[in-house]
N, C-alpha and C positions, 0 to 999 in steps of 0.2 A: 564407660566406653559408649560413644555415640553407633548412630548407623554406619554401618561398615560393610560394602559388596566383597564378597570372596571369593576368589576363582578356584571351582573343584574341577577335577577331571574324568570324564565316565570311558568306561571303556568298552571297545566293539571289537570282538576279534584283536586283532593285533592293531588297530586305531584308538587315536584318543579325541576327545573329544569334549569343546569347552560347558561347561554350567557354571548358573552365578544362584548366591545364593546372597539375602536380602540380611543381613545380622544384626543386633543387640545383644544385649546381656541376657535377655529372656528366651527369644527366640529367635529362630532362623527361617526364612521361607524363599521358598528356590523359585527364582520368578522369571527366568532366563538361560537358553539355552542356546548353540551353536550346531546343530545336530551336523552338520557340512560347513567347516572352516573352511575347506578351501572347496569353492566352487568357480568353474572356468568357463567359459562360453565362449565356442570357436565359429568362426564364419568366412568361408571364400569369397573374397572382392567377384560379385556377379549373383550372390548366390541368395535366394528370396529367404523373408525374415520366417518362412516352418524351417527353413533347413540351417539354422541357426542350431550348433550341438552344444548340450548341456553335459558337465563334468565333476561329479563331485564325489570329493574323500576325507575322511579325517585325518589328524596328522601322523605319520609314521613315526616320527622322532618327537621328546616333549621334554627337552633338559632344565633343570630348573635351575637358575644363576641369581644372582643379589638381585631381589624387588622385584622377581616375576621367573617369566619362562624364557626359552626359547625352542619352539617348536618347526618343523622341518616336513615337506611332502614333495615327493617326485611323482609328475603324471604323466602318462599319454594322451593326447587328445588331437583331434582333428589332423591327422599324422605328423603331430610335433612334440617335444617333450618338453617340461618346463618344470622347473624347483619353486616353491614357494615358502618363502622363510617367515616368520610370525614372529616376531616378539614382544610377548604379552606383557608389559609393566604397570605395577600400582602407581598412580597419578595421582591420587586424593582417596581417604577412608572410602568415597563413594565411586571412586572412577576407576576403570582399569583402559588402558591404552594398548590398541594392537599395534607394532609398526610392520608393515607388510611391503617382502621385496620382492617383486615376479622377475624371472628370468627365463626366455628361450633357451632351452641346453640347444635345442635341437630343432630348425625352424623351416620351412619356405616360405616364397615369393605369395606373393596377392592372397594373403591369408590373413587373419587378424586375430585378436582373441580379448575376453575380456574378463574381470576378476570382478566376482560376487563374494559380498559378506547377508547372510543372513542371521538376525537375531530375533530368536522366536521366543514368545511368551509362553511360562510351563508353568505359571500358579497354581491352572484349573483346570480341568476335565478339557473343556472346550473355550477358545476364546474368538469370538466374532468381530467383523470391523465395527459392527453398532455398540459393543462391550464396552470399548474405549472411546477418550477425546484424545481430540491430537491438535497439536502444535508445530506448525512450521512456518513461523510468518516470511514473508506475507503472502505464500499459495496455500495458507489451510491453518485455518481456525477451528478448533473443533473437527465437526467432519465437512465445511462448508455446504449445510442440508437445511436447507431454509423451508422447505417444503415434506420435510420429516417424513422421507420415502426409502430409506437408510442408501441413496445414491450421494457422493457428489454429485452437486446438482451442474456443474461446468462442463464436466469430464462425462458424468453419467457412468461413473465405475467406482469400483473399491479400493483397485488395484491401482496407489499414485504413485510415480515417481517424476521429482524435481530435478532439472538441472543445479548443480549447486551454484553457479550465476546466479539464480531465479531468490538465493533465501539467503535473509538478512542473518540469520548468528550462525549459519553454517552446519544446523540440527534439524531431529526430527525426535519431536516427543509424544510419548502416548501416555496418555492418565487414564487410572482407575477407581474411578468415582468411588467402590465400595470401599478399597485396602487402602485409600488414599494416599499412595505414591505415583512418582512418574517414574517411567523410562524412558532414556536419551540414546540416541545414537549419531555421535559427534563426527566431525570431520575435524579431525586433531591439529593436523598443517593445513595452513591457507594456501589454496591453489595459487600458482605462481604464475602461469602462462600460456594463453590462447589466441588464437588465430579462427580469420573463414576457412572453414569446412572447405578442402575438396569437392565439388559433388556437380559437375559440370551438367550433368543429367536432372538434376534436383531428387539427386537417391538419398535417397531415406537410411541406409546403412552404408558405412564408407569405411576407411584407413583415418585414421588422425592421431599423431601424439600432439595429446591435449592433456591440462592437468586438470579439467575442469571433469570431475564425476557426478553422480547422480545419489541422494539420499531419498528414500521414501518409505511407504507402509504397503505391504500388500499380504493377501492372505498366500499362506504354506498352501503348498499343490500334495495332493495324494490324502492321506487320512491320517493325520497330523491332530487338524481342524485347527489351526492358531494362526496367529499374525505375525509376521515379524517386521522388525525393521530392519529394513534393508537398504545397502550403499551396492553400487556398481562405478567401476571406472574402467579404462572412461564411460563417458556418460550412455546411459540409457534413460526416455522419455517415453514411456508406456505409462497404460494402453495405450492412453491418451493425452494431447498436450496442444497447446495454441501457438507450437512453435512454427510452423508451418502454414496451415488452413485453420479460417476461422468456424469454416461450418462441418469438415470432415475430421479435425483434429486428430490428426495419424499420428502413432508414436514415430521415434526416430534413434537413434543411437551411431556411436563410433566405436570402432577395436582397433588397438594397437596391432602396429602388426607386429605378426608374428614372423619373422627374418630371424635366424641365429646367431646371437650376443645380444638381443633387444631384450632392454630392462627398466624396467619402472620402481618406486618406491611411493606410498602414500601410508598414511596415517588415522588411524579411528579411536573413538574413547566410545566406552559407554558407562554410562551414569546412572545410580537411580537415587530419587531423593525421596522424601514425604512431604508432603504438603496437604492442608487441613483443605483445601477446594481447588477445584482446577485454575479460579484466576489465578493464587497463591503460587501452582506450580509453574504458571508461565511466567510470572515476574521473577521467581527465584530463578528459574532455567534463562530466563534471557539477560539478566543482569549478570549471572555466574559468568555466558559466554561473552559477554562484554569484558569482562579481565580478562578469560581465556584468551580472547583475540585484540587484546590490547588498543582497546579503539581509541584514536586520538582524535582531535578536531583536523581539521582542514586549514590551513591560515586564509585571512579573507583578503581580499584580493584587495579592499580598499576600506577606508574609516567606514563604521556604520552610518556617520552624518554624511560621508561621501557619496554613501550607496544612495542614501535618500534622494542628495541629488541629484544623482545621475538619472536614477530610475525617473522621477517625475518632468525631469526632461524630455524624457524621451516620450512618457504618458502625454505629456502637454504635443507631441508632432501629434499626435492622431485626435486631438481635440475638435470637435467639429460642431457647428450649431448654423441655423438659420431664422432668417429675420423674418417678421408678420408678413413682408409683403414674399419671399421665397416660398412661407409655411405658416400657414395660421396657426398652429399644433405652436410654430417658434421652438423646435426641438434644441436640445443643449447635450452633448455627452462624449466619451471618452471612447472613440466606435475603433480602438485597438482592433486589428485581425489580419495579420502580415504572416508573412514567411521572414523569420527578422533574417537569413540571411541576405533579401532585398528590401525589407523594409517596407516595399512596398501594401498599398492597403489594400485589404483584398474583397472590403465590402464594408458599407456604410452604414451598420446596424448598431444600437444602442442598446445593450444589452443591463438588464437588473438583477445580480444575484449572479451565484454559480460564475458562470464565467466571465461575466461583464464587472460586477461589482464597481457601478456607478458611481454610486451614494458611499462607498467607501473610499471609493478615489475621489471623490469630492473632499470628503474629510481632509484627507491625508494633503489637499491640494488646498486647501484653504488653510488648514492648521501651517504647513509649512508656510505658504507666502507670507502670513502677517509676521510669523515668525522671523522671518529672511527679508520680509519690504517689498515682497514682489504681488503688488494691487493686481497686475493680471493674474494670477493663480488664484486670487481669492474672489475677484468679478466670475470668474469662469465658475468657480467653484460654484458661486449661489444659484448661476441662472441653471445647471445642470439640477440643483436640488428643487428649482422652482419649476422647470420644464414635468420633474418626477411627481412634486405634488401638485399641480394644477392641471396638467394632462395624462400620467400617469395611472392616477387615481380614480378610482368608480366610487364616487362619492355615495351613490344608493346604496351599496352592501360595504362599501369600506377595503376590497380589494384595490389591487394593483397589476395594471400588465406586466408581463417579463421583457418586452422587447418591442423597439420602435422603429421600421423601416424608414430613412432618411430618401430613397429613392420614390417609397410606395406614397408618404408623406403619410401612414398611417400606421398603427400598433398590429402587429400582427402575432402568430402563434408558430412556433417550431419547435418545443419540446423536447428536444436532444442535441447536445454539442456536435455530435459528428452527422448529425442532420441536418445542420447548419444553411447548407444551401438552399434547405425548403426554402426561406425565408426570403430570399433574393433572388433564386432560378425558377426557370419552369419550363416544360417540355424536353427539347433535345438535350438545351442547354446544363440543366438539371441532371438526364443521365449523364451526360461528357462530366461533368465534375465530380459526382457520385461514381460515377464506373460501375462497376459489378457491384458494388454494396448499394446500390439502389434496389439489385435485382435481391442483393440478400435479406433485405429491410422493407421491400415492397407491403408485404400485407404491413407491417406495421405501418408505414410510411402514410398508406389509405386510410388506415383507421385515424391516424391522428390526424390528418389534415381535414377530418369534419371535426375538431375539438374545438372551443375558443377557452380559454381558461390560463390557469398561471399555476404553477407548480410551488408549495407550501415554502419548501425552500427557498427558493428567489424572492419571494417576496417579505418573507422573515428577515435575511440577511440583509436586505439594503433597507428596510424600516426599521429596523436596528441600526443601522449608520445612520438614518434620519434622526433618531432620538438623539446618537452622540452629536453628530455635526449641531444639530440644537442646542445639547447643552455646552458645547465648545461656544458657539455664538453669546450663549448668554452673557457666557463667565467671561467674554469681551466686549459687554457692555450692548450688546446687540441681538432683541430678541422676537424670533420669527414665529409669531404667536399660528399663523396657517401652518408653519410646520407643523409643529407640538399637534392642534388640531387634526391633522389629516392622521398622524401616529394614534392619537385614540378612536378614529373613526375606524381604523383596522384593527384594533383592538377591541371595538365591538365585536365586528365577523369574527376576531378569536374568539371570542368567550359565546358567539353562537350556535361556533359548528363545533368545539368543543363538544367531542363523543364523552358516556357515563363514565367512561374507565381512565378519559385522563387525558385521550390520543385524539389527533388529526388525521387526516388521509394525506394521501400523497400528495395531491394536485384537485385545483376547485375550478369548476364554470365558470361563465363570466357573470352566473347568474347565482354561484356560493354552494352551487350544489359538488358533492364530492364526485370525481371522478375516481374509477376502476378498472373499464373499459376501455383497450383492451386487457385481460389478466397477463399476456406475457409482460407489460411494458407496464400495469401500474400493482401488479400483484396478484400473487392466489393465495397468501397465509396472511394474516394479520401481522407478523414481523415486516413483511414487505409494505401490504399495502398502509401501515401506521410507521413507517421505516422513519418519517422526517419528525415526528411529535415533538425530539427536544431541539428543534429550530427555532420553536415558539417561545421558550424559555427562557433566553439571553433579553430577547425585547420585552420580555410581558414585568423583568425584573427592575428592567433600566424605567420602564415607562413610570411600576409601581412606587419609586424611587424618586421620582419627579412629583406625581399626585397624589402618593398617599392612599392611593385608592385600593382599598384590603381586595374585589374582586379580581386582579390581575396576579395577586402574590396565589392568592388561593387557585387559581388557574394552574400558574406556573409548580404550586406544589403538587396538585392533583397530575398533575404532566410528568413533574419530577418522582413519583412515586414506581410510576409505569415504567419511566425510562433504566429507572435505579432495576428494577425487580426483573422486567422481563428484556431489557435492551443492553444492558450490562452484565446480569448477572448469569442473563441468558447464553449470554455470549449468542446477542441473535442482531446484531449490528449490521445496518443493509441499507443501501439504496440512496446514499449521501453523492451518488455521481449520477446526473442524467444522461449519460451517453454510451448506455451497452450496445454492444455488436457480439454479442455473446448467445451462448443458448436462451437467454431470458433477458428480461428488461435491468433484473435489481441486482446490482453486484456487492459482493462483499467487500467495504471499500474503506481506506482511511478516513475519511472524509465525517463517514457516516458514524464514527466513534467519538470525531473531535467536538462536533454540539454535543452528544449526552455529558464529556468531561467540561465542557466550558458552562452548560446548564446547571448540572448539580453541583458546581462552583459556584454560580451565582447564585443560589439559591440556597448555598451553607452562608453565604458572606448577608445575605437579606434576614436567614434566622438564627444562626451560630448552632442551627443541628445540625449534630457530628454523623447524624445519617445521611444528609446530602453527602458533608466531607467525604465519608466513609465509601460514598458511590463514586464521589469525583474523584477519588483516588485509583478508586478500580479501573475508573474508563480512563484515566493516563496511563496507566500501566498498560489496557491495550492500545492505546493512541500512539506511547513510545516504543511499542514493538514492531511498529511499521518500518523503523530507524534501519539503515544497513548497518553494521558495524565494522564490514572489513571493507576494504579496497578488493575489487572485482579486477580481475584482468581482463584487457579490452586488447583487439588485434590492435597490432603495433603502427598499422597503416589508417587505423580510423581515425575519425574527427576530434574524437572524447579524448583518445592518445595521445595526439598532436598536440593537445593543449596541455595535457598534464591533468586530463580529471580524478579527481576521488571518488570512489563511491559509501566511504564512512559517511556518516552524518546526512547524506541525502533521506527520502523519505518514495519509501514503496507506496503505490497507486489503490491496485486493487489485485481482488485473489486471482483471478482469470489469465490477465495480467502479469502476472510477479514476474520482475524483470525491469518492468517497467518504471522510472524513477520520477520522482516531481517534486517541486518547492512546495506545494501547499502544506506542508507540516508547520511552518513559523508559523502559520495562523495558532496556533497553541502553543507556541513555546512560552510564552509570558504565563500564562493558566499553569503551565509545567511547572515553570517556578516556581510560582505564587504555593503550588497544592505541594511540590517538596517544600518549600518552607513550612507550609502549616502541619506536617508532618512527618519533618525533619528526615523525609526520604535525599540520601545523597547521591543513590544512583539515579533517580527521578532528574536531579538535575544534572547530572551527568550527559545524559539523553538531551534533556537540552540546549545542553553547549554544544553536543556534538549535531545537533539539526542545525541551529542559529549558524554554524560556521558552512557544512554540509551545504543548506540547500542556499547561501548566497553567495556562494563560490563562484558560481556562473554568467555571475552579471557582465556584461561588456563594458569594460575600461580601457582609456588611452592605453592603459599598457598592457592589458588583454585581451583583445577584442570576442572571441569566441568564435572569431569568423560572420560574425551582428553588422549591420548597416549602420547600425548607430551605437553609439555611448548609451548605457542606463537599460537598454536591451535584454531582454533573458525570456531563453525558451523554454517550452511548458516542459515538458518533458524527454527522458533521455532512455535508451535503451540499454542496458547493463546484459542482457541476453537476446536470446531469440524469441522472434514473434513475428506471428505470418510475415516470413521470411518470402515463402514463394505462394502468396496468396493474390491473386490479380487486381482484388482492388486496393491492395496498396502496393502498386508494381511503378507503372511509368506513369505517374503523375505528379504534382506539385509536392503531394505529402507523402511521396515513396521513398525507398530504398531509407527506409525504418530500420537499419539492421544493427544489430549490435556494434555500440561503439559510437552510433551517431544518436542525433537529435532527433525529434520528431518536427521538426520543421513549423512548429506553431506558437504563434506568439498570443496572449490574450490579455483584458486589462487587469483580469483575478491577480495576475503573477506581481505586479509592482503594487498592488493593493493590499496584499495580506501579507506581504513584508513590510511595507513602509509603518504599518495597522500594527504589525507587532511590535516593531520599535518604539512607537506611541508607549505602547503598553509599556513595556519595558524601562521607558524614560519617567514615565510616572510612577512608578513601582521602587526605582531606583536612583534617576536621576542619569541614569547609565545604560547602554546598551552593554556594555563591554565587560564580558562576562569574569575577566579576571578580578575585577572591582566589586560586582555584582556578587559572588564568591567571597567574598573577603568582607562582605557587609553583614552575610545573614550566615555567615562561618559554616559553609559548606566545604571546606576543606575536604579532600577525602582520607 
């Protein structure tokens, strides 16, 4: 007999009361407990969140029926009475499932109430939040403490709970490093159906029947000393959360009300498995919840060769360059920055890396045209690569700037996406489009506008597409010998600021020197400020590939070693997004996972050690748990509804965030592949069919438009929850009314570049984008 959870029952007085006990054949170990099944929380419409009452009992009745129980408790609370019925069924050797039915016997008007499950850890003496890791992507990795001061470092508390909107498999796991198992605490039925909140006042507690609840971790109150995990419905968002305010982050919550005949039904499982290391248990746990919740793809809206053209259509309207006598610089590039519901451009900035991704749209706009016959997509294409390395490029130290004002006629510095404006505005005009988040980002805002410098990442990612669009040009008979040169001239400055341990810093001078300055925006631990190290990786493998040249492989291992040990294994992944508005600069972000998996790929495929493999495998695993896997319910009246959006297969942002949805996960779907093939992972590719379908759902087509200006169109991101909801700077502006259900009203050239970039991939790998082929080649069957 394998592991087996068992439900025992203790008793108190005339209550019973759940425990689980951990089984084999040798031993048993009690690691779980219910000390209060039913616990009720009642609150009067007006009435502030201390006078919120807590209610809790064990069950009166405990009958026991085929494959589990049925247990029974009748309460008084907040002067209303109410039955709640439990029925405990075995689901799997490891699972046991509650089904829980609340009913008003006995109710009034403008009252609400709400149902707690708590499940508390009973291994040990005592158990602390720093005891365990946890897992809930994508609001909490580990314990999201990058600065190892046992806070969430977002939240700044111990005490989290998620909206279940906000989380991809619909759980919440805690691992313990020494007994090496997890515990799970499931949300067993997918929520069905939600609406906007009531809350004409912007009240923070309100009335709503909503099926959206809440799972999280917090410590047991009184002298317990343990943690449980814990579900509430409807939802509750304590202490703290970015649903509302970005700088005061108040929790918030709903109750049903409580009216006589009002009744609800929800569903929980809890699980525990073994697993030899924490990554182990979150690939096991989130691949399990992937059948659990039967994630399907998406159908795509059009041919993948379709999408290609659509999207570079639409890339080529916002193409812009000017001639020696307009601009001696002779700028060239792809200055994308709309609200694609008008399309309109909202600034004429040339952007390298992160969100511009130039030089990757150049590729992708050159490879296509010669492909299809279209000589303007491939003229356009070289002078953008020629503008990048002849003006570009700081030939003294081998750098590159991030960004090129078309209005300034000069290279300039801004440093953060939603900072955006530095770059183009200044004085009044500056606040009116900033709003209140100038005033929230001021200090930083001072500090960076004395910087000149370029951020490691940007400049990695688009001299990385210089090398490919190079070696694409050759192998077309046409070869751009100043390219190739300007790639090893940055390849100097890697191998000279190249730290002992392997690592770069975040961002360089214009003069090579690292910046860190200030610590909120470029770090205070070395996870932070060396966050971008395997950015360097992909280029130093492709360049060594080209020349031969043993110093750039040895770089890129000495890089790969750091990233394998302390960036993967660490589970200490950070700062892949430049645009926090958060308590800190570095977020916990998908982004910043996808280089370490796409590095120690390149990097097993350059030496065939299975230790790269071995890494690159890991950082897919967290790469593909960004994934949602259910469909979210969106109010019925929103934009996302209107169309029919999914939210399977999209790809979560970051931890602060969660909620928040985005395309950029295709940038790794190909990598996802490639690493299930080479290690015959099925659920690996599973994840990637369901992103490749997920996040290209939203492109605008003749026959969907998305509510887009044009054809080929697709917005950065989508809100699947709440998030400063009522926070002023993103209230009545261009990029407001963010609210669950819509868009974020932003278009950039990242979005058609790192899909059109993955199908490349994908067509070379396979000859196919089309994953039912693609499947059926390398007998991924499942």
């Amino acid at each position: 007999m394998g592991k087996q959870l068992n439900l025992k029952w203790a008793k108190a007085s005339s209550l019973q009361t759940p425990e689980f006990e951990f089984a084999d054949t040798s031993e048993a170990l009690r690691v779980l407990n219910i000390p209060q099944p039913v616990c009720l929380e009642t609150w009067n419409v007006g009435a502030s969140k201390e006078e919120i009452s807590e209610h809790s009992i064990g069950y009166t009745s405990v009958r026991e029926q085929d494959n589990g129980f049925l247990c029974e408790a009748e309460l008084e609370a907040g002067g209303s009475r109410y039955r709640i019925i439990d029925e405990w069924v075995r689901a799997e050797a490891d699972t046991w499932q509650v089904n829980r039915k609340a009913v008003v016997l006995q109710g009034k008007e403008n009252a609400g109430f709400r149902l707690r499950l708590d499940v508390v850890t009973a291994f040990q003496k005592e158990t602390d939040f720093t005891d365990l890791r946890y897992f809930a992507p994508p609001a909490l990795y580990d314990k999201n403490d990058l600065d190892e001061d046992g806070l969430e470092d977002y939240l700044s508390t111990r005490n989290l709970m998620y909206r279940e909107d906000r989380l991809n498999m619909l759980a919440v796991l805690a691992y313990d490093e020494n007994r090496k198992f997890s515990m799970s605490l499931l949300r067993a039925d997918q929520p069905a159906y939600d609406d906007i909140p009531d809350r004409p006042n912007k009240e923070r507690l309100f009335l709503q029947k909503t099926d959206i609840g809440s799972l999280g971790v917090w410590k047991v109150p009184g002298e317990q000393d343990q943690m449980s995990l814990r579900a509430a419905y409807p939802f509750y968002e304590g202490e703290r959360c970015h649903a509302l305010y970005m700088k005061e982050r108040p929790d918030w919550g709903s109750f049903w009300p409580a009216e006589t005949g009002e009744t609800f039904e929800v569903s929980y499982a809890i699980r525990v498995e073994t697993a030899p290391a924490f990554i182990d248990a979150i690939w096991q746990s989130y691949t399990r919840r992937m059948k659990d919740l039967e994630s399907t793809p998406v159908p795509l809206p059009a041919t993948a060769e379709k999408l290609n053209e659509y999207r570079l259509e639409s890339l080529d309207r916002y193409y812009i360059e000017k001639s020696e006598e307009e601009d001696p610089n002779m700028p060239a590039g792809y200055a994308l920055n709309c609200h694609p519901q008008n399309g309109i451009q909202l600034s004429n900035i040339i952007q390298f890396g992160f969100t511009g991704q130039n030089i990757l749209s150049a590729y992708n706009s050159l490879r296509y045209g010669l492909d299809n016959g279209i000589d303007d997509y491939v003229n356009k294409a070289q002078k953008v690569v020629d503008f990048f390395v002849n003006k570009a490029h700081l030939r003294d130290n081998g750098m590159f700037y991030n960004l090129y004002s078309i209005e300034k006629k000069s290279f300039d510095f801004w440093w953060t996406g939603l900072l955006l404006p530095l770059a183009y505005a200044e004085g009044e005009r500056l606040v009116e489009l900033m709003g209140p988040l100038y005033d929230h980002r001021e200090f930083v805002i001072k500090a960076l506008r004395e910087k000149q410098g370029s951020y490691l990442r940007c400049m990695n990612e688009d001299v990385h597409a210089l090398v490919l669009i190079y070696q694409f040009e050759k192998s077309q008979g046409r070869e751009n010998k100043e390219w190739l040169a300007a790639a090893k001239n940055y390849a100097e400055f890697l191998l000279r600021t190249q730290e002992a341990d392997g690592t770069w810093y975040r961002a360089y001078d214009t003069d090579g020197n690292a910046i860190t300055d200030p610590p909120i925006w470029f770090g205070t631990t070395m996870y932070e400020q060396k966050s971008s190290t395997a950015t360097s990786i992909p280029f130093l493998i492709e360049l060594y590939e080209i020349t031969k040249d043993e110093r750039y492989l040895e770089a890129a291992q000495l890089a790969g070693r750091f990233v394998r040990e302390t960036i993967v294994r660490g589970i200490k992944f950070n700062g892949g997004i430049h645009d926090s508005i958060y308590a800190k600069g570095q977020l916990i972000d998908n982004e910043s996972i996808y280089f370490p998996m796409i590095g120690l790929l390149a990097l097993y495929k350059a030496t065939k050690d299975e230790y790269y493999l071995q890494g690159a495998h890991d950082a897919a695993k967290l790469n593909a748990s960004w994934t949602v896997l259910w469909d979210v319910p969106l109010p019925p009246s929103s934009t996302l509804a209107k169309y029919g959006f999914r939210s399977t297969g999209i790809g979560a942002c970051d931890t602060p965030g969660a909620g928040y949805v985005h395309p950029f996960e295709l940038s790794g779907v190909a990598e996802m592949v490639e690493i299930a093939t080479l290690t015959g992972d099925k659920d690996m590719f599973r994840v990637a069919e369901l992103l490749w379908h997920g996040c290209n759902q939203t492109v605008a087509t003749p026959e969907k438009d998305w509510g887009y200006r044009y054809t080929g169109l697709q917005e950065e991101g989508y809100l699947i929850s709440w998030w400063a909801w009522d926070d002023p700077m993103f209230g009545d502006t261009g990029f407001g009314q963010r609210w669950k259900g819509e868009g974020n009203k932003t278009c950039f050239p990242w979005i058609p570049a790192v899909a059109v970039h993955c199908y490349w991939k994908l067509f070379d790998q396979f000859g196919t984008a089309d994953f039912s082929r693609i499947k059926d080649q390398i007998n991924m069957q499942a």
